[in-house]
Residue frames relative to the residue before (quaternion, step in Angstrom):
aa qw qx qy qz dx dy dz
X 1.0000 0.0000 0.0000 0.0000 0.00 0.00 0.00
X 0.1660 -0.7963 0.5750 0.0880 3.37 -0.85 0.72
X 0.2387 -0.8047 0.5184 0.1633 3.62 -0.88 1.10
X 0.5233 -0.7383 0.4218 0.0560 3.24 -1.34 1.77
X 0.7767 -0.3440 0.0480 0.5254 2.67 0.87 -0.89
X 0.8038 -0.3320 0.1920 0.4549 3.96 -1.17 0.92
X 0.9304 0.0150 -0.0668 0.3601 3.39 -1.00 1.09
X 0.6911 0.4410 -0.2920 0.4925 3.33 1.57 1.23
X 0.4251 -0.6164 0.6389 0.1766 3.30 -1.31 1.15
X 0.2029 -0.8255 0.5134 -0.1174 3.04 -0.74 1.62
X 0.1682 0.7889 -0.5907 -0.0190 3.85 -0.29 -0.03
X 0.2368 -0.7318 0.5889 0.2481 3.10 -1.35 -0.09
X 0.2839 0.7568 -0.5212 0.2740 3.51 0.96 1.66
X 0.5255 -0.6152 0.4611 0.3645 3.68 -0.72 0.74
X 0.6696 0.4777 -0.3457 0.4516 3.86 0.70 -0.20
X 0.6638 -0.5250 0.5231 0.1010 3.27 -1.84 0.85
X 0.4079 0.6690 -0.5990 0.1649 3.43 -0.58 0.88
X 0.2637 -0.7614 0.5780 -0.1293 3.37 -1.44 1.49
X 0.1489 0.8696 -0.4529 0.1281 3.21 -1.00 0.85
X 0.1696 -0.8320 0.5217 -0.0828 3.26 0.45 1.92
X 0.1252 -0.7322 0.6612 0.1048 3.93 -1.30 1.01
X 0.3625 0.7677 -0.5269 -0.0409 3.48 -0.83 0.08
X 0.7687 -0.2515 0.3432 0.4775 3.62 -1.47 -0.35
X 0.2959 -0.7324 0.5032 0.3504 3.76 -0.51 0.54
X 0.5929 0.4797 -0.4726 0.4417 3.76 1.03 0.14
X 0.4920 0.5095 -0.4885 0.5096 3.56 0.77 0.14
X 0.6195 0.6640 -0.3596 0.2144 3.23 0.29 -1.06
X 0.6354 0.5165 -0.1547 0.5528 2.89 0.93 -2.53
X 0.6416 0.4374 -0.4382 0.4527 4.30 0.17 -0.83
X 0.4933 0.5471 -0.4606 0.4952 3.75 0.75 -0.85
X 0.8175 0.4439 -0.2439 0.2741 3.36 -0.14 -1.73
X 0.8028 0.3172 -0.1470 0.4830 3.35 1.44 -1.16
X 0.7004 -0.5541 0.2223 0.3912 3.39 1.18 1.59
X 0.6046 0.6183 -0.4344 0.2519 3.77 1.16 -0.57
X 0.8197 0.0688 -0.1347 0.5525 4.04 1.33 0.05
X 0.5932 -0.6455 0.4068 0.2568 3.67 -1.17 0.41
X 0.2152 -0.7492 0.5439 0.3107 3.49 -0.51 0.37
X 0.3899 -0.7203 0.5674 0.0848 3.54 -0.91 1.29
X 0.1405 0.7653 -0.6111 -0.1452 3.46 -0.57 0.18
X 0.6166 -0.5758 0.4178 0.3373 3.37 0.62 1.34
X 0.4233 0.7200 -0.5336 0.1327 3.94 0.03 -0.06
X 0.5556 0.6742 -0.1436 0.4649 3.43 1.38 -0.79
X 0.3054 -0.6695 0.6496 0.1909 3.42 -0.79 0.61
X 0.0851 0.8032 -0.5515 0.2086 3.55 -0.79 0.85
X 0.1527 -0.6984 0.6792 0.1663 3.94 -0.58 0.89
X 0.4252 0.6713 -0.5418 0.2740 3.99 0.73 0.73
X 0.5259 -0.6122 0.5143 0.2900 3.75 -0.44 0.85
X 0.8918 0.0949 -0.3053 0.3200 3.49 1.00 0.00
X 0.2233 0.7291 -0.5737 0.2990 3.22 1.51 1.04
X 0.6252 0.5058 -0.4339 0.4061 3.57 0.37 0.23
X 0.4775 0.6469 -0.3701 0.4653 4.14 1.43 -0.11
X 0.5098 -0.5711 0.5922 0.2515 3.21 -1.29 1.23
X 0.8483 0.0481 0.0308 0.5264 3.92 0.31 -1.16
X 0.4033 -0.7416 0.5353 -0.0289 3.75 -0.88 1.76
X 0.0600 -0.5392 0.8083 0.2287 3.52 -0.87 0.59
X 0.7067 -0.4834 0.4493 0.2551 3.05 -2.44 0.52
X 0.5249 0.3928 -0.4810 0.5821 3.81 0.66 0.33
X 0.6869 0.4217 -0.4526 0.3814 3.86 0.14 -1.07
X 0.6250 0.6311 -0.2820 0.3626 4.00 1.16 -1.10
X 0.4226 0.4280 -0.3390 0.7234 3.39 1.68 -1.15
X 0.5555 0.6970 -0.3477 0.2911 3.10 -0.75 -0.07
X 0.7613 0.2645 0.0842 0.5859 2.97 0.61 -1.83
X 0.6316 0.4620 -0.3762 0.4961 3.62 1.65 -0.14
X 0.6146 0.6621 -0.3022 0.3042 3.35 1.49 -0.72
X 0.5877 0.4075 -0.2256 0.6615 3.63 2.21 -0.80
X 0.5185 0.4932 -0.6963 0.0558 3.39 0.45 -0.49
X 0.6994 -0.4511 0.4423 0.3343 3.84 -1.84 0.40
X 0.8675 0.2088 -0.0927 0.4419 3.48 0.53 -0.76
X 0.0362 0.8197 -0.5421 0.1814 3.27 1.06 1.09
X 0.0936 0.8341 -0.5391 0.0702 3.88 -0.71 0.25
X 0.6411 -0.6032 0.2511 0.4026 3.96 -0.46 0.93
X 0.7131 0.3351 -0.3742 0.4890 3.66 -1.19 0.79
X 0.5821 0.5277 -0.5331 0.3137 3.69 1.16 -0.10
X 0.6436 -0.5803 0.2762 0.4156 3.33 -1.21 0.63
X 0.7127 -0.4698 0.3889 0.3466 4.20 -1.35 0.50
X 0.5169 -0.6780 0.5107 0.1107 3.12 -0.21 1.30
X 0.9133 0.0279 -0.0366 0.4048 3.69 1.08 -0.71
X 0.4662 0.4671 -0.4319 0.6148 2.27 1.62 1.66
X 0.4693 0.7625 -0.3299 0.2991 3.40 1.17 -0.81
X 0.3891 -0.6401 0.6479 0.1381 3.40 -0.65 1.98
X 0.4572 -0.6954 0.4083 0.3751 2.79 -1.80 0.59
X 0.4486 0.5858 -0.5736 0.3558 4.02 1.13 0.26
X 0.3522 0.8281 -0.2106 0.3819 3.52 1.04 -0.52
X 0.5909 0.3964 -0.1796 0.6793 3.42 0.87 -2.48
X 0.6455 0.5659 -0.4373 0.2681 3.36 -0.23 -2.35
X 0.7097 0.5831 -0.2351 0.3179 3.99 0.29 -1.74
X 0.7131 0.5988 -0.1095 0.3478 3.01 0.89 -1.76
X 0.7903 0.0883 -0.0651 0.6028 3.24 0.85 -1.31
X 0.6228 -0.6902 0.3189 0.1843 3.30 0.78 1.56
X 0.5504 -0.3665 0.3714 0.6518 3.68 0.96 0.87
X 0.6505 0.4577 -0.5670 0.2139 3.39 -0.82 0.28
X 0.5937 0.1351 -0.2852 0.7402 3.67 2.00 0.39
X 0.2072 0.7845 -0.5681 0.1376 3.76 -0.54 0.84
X 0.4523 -0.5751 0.6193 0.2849 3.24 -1.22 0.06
X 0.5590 -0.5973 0.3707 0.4397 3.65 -1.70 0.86
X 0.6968 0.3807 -0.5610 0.2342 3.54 0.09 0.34
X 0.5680 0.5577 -0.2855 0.5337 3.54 1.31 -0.47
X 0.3713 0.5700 -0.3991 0.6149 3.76 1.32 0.33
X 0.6491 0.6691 -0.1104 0.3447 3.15 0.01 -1.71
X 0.8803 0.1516 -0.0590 0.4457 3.42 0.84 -1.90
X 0.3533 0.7620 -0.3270 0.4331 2.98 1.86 0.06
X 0.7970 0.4689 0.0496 0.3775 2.96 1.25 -1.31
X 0.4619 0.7947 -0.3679 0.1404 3.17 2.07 -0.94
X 0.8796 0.1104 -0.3113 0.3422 3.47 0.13 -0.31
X 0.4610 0.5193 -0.6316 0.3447 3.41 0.13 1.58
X 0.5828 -0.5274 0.4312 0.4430 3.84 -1.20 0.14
X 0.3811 -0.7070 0.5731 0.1628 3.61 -1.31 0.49
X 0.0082 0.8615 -0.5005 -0.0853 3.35 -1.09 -0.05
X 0.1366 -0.7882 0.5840 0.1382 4.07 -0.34 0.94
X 0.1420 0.7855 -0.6010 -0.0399 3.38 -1.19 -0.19
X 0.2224 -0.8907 0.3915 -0.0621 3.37 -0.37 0.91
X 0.1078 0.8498 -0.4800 0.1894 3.97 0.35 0.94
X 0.3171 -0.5395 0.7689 0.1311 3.39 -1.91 0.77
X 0.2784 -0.6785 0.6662 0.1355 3.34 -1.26 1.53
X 0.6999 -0.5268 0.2442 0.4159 3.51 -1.32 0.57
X 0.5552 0.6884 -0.1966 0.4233 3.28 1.63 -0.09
X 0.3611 -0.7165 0.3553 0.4796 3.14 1.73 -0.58
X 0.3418 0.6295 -0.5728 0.3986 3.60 0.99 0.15
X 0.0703 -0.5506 0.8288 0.0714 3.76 -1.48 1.19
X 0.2944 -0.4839 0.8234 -0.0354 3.01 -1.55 2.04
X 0.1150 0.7229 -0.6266 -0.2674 2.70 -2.73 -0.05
X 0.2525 -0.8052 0.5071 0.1754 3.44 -0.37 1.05
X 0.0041 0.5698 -0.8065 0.1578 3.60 -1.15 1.58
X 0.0605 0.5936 -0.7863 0.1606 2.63 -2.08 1.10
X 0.1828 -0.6174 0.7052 0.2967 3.92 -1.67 -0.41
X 0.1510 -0.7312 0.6622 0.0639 3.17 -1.66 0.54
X 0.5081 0.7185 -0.3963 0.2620 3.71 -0.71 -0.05
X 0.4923 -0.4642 0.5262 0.5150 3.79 -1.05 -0.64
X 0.3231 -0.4478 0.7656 0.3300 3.33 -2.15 0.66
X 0.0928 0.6532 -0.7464 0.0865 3.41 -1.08 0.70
């Protein structure tokens, strides 16, 4: 295997496999709609386009720098969050727009206490888009 590029597992398999770590209180806010998961995919001069999880002002935000903004995109300070979710094409969504982004691959939760007492959870999907 040859590594492309700095801080990635690379393959060169036709299948789909994801794998998201975080704080399990993020999570649950994820789950209960109170922030966005970001996967940073965007280019953005927003101070918080680098965050794993976005409240909807920090997302406006990140829509207000994005680099290639251009007319008819939705109001940066108005912008609902189905709106964000649309805009940046699942790449800021909530867990149910995750979910459908995803619908036909497998899913996975997993849930752990680091020897530290920190409760992580790693979710991700894996499989073929078919």
């Amino acid at each position: 295997m040859k590594q492309a590029r700095r801080g990635m597992f690379e393959t060169n398999s036709s299948s789909t496999h994801s794998i998201t770590m975080c704080m399990k209180e993020d999570y649950n806010k994820w789950i209960n709609g109170k922030v966005l998961l970001n996967d940073g995919v965007y280019s953005s001069d927003s101070e918080f386009a680098g965050k794993q999880f976005v409240t909807l002002d920090e997302a406006r935000d990140i829509l207000r720098h994005y680099k290639y903004a251009k007319s008819g995109d939705p109001d940066p300070d108005t912008a609902t969050v189905d709106e964000i979710v649309e805009y940046f094409d699942g790449s800021i969504c909530t867990h149910g727009s995750y979910r459908k982004y995803n619908e036909y691959l497998d899913d996975f939760e997993e849930e752990f206490t680091t020897p530290g007492g920190e409760e992580i959870v790693a979710f991700g999907v894996y499989g073929y888009d078919g």
